[in-house]
Backbone as JSON, one array per atom type, in Angstrom:
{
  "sequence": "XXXXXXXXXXXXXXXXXXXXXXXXXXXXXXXXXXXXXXXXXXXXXXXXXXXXXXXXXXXXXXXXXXXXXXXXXXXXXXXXXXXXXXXXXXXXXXXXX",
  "N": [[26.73, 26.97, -12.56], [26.3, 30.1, -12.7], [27.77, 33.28, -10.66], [26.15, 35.35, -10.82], [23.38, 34.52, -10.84], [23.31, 32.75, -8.76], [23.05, 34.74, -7.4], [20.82, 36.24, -7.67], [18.79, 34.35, -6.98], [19.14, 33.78, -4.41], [18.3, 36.4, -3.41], [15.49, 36.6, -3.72], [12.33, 36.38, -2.36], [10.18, 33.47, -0.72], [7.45, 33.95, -0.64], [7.76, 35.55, -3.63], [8.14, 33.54, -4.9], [6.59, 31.12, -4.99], [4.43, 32.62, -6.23], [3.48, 32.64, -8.55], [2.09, 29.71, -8.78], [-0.54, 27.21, -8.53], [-3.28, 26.23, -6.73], [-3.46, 22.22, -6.5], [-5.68, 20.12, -7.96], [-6.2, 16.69, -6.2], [-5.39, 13.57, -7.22], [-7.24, 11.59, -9.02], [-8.81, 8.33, -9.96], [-10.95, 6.53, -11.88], [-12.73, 3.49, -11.33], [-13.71, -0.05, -11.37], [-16.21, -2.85, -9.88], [-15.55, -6.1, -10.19], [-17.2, -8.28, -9.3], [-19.2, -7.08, -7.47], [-20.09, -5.14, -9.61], [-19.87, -2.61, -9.39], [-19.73, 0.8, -10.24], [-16.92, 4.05, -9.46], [-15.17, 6.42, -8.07], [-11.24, 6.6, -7.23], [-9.25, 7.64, -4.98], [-5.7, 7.94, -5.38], [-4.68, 7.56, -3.18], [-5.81, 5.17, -2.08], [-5.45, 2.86, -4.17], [-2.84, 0.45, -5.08], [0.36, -0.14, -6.13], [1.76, -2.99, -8.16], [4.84, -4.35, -9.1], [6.2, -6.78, -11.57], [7.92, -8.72, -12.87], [6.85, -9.92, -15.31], [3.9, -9.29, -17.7], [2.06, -10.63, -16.72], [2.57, -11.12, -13.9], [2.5, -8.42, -12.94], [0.25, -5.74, -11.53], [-2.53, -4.08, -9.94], [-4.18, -3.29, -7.0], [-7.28, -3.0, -5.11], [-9.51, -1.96, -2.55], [-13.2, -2.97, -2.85], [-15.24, -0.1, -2.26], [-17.9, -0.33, -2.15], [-18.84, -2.77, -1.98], [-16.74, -4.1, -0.52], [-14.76, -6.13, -1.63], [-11.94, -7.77, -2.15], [-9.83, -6.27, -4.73], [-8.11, -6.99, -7.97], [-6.68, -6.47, -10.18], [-5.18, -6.81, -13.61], [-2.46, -5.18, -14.63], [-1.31, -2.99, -17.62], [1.71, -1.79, -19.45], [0.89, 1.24, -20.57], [-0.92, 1.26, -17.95], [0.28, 1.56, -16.07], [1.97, 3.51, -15.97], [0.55, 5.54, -16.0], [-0.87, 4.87, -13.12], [1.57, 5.31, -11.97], [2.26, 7.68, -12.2], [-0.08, 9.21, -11.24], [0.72, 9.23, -8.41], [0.41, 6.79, -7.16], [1.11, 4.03, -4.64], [3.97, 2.28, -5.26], [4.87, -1.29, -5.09], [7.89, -3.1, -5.72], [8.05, -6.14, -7.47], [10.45, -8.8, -6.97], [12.24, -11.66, -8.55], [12.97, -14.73, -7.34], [15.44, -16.48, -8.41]],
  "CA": [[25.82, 28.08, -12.35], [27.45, 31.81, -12.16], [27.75, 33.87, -9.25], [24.84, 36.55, -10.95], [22.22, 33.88, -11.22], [23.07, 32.2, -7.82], [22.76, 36.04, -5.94], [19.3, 36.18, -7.52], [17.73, 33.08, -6.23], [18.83, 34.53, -2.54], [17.67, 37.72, -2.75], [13.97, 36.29, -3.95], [11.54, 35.52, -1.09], [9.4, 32.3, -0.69], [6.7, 34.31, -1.59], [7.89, 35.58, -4.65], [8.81, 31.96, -5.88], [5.67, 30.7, -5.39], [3.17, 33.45, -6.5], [2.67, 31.55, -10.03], [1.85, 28.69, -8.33], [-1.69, 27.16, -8.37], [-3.28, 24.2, -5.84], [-3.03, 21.38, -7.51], [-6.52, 18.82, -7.54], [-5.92, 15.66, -6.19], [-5.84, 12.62, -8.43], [-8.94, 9.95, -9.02], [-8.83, 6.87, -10.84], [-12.13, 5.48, -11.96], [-12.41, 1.61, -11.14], [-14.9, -0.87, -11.44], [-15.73, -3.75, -8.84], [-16.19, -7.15, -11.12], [-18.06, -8.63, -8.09], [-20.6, -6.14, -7.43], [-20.38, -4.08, -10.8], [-20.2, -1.02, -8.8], [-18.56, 2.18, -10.3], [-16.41, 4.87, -8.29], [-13.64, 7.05, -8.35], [-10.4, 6.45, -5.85], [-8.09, 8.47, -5.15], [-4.25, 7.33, -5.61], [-3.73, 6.56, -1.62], [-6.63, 3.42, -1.98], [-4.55, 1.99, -4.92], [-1.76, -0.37, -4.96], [0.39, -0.91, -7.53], [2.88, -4.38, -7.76], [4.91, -4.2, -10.54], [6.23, -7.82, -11.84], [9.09, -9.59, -13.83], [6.68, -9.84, -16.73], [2.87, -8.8, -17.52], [1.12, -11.54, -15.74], [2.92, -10.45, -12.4], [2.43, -6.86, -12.32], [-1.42, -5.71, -11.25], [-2.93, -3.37, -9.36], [-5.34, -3.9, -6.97], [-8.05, -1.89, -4.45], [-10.99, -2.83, -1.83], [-14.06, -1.89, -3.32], [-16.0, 0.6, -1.3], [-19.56, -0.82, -2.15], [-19.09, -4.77, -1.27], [-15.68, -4.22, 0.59], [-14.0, -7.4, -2.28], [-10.78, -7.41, -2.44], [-9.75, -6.56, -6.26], [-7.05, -6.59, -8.31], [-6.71, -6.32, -11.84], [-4.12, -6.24, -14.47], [-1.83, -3.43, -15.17], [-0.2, -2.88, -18.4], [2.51, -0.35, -19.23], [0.19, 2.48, -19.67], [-1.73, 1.5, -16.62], [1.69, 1.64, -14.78], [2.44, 4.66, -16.53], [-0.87, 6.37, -15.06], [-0.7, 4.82, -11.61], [3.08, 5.55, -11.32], [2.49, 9.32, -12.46], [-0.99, 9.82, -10.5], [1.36, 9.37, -7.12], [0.07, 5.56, -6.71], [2.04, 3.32, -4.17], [4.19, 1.06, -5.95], [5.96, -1.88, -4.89], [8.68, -3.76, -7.09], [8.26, -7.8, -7.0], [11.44, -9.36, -7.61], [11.85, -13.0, -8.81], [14.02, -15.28, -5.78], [15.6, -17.15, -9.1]],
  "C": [[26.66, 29.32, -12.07], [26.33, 32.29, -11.01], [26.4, 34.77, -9.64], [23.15, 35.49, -10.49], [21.99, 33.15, -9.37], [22.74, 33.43, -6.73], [21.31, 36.05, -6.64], [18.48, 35.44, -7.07], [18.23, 33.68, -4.78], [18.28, 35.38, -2.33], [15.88, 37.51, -3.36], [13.57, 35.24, -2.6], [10.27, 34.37, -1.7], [7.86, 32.95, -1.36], [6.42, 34.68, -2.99], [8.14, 34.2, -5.99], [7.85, 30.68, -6.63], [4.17, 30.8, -6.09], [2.68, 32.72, -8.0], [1.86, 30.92, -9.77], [0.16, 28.18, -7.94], [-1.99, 26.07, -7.41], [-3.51, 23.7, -6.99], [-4.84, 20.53, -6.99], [-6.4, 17.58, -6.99], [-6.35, 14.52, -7.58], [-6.84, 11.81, -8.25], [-8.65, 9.34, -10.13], [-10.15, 6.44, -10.83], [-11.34, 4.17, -12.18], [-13.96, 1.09, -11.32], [-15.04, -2.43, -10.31], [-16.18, -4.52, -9.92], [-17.04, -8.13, -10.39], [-19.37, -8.16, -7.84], [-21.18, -5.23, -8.77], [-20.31, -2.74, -10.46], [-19.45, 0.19, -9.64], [-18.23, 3.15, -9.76], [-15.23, 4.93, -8.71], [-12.86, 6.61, -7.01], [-9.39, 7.46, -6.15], [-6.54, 7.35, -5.08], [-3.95, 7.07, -4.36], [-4.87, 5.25, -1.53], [-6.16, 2.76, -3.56], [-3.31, 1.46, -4.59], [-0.78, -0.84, -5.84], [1.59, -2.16, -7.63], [3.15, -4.52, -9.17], [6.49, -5.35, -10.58], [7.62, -7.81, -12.55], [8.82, -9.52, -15.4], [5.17, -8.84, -16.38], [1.76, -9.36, -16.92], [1.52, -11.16, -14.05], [2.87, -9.38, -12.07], [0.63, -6.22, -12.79], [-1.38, -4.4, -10.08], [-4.04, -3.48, -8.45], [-5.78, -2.45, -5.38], [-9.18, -2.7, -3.88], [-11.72, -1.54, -2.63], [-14.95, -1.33, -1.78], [-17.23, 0.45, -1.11], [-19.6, -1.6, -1.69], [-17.7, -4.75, -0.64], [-14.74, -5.49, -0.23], [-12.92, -6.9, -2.31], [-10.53, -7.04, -4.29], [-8.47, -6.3, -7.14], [-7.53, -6.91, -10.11], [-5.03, -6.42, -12.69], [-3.4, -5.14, -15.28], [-0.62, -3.56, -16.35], [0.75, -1.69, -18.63], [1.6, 0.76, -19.2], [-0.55, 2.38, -18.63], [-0.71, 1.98, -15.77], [2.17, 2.84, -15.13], [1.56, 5.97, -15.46], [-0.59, 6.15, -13.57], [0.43, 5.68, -11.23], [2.73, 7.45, -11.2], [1.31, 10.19, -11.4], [-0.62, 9.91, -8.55], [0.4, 7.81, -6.01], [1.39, 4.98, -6.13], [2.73, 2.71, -4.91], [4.97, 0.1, -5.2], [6.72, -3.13, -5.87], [8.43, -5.53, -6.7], [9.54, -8.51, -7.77], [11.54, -10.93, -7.5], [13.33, -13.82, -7.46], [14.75, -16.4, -6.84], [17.15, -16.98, -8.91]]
}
């Protein structure tokens, strides 16, 4: 980086940096309960995502908010793509082989 480019980022204030800057929406995931049938949006902190060895071990899962079931589902790459990007938990499952 040169010295011109690094004196302009100091002499610009926090305000100026962020005036572009729009709020952002939070994310929602429609789900479905297969229990109750219910439909409903969640946001990305009531998801879970567990991501596997193969495609049978990596799922996603959520209590529903109508009947309280536990639920999980199967997540394929673009589901994991979506979760991962909508700022869903993830955690990695590694095999003890």
């Amino acid at each position: 980086m040169s010295e011109s480019s690094v004196a302009g980022v100091r002499g610009m204030s926090v305000a100026a940096a962020f005036a572009g800057m729009r709020s952002v929406a939070p994310v929602v995931f429609r789900a479905g309960c297969p229990d109750c049938r219910g439909r409903f949006e969640l946001a990305a902190s009531a998801l879970r995502l567990a991501i596997g060895a193969s495609r049978r071990s990596t799922f996603y899962s959520f209590t529903c908010p109508d009947c309280g079931a536990a639920v999980r589902k199967p997540a394929g790459e673009r589901i994991v793509e979506l979760l991962t990007g909508g700022g869903v938990r993830t955690l990695r499952l590694h095999s003890t082989v």
